[in-house]
C-alpha positions in Angstrom: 0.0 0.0 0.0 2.7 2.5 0.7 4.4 1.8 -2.9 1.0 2.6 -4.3 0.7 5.9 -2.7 4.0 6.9 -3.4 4.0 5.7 -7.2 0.3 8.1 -6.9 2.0 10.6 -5.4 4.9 10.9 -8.2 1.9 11.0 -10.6 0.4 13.8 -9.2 3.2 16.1 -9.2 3.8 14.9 -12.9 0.4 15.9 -13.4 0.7 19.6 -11.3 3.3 20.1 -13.5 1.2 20.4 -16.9 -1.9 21.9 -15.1 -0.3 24.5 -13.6 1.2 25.5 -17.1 -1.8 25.4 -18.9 -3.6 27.5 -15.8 -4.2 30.9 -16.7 -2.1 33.3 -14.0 -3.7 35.6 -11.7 -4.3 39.1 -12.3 -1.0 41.2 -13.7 -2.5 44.3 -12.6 -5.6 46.1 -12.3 -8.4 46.0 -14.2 -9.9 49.4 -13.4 -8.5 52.9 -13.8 -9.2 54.1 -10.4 -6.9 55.7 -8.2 -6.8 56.7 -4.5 -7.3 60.2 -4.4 -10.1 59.7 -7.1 -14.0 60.3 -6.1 -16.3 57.7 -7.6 -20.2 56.6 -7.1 -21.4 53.2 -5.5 -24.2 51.8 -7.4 -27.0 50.9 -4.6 -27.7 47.6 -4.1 -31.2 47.9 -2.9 -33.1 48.8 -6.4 -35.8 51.2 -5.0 -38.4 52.9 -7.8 -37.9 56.6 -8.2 -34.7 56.8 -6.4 -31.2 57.5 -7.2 -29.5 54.0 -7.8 -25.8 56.0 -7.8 -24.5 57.2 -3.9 -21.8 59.9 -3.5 -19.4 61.3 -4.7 -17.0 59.4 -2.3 -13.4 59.4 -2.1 -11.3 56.7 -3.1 -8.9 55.5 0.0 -7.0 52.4 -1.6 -7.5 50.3 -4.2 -6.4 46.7 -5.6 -7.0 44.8 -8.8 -10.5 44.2 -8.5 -11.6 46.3 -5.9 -12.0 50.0 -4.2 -12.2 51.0 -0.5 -14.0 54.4 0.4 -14.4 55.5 4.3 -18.0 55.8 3.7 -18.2 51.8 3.8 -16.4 49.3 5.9 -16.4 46.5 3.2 -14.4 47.2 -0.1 -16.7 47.6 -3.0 -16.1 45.2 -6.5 -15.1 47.6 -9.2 -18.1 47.1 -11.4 -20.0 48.8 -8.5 -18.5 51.9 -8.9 -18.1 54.6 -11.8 -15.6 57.6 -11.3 -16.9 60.8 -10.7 -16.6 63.4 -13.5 -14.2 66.3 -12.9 -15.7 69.5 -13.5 -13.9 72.4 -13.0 -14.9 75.5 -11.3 -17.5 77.7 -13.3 -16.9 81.1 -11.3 -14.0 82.7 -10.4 -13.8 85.0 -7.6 -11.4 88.6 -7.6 -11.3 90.7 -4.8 -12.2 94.6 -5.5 -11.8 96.1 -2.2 -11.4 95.4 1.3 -15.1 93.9 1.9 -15.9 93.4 -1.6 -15.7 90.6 -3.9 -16.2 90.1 -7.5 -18.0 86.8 -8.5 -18.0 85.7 -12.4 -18.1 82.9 -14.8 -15.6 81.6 -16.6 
């Protein structure tokens, strides 16, 4: 009995061999383009008529491959929950024209 499992057990690691090299890999990086620093929205889970399905803007605190952390949750989020918030830059732009006064335009 003990030849047997050690003649199985030279099999197997023949065997690992080829599996493992026909395997696909893990992940070689991520597979979203979100950053921390970035703001994104978290799609709601609970699908409620008339409401907003998109929370936030929230801001991105770490990331991995597959996956984004906010301090708005405690659970990391899967990536295809979020979408990243659009970047809008500032439509006014404020000047100073005296001591008390200030000048408010758009750009």
């Amino acid at each position: 009995m003990t030849s047997y499992m050690v003649a199985l057990g030279k099999q197997l690691n023949k065997i690992e061999k080829h599996v493992f090299g026909t395997r696909g890999r893990g992940l070689d990086g991520p597979v979203h383009n979100i950053q921390p620093g970035d703001y994104v929205y978290v799609k709601s889970l609970a699908e409620k008529t008339l409401e907003p399905q998109w929370e936030g803007p929230f801001q991105v605190l770490l990331t991995t491959f597959t996956a984004v952390k906010t301090k708005e949750y405690s659970a990391w989020i899967h990536h295809t929950r979020v979408k990243k918030a659009p970047y809008h830059k500032p439509e006014w732009k404020s000047t100073s024209t005296g001591p008390l006064k200030l000048r408010i335009r758009r750009q």
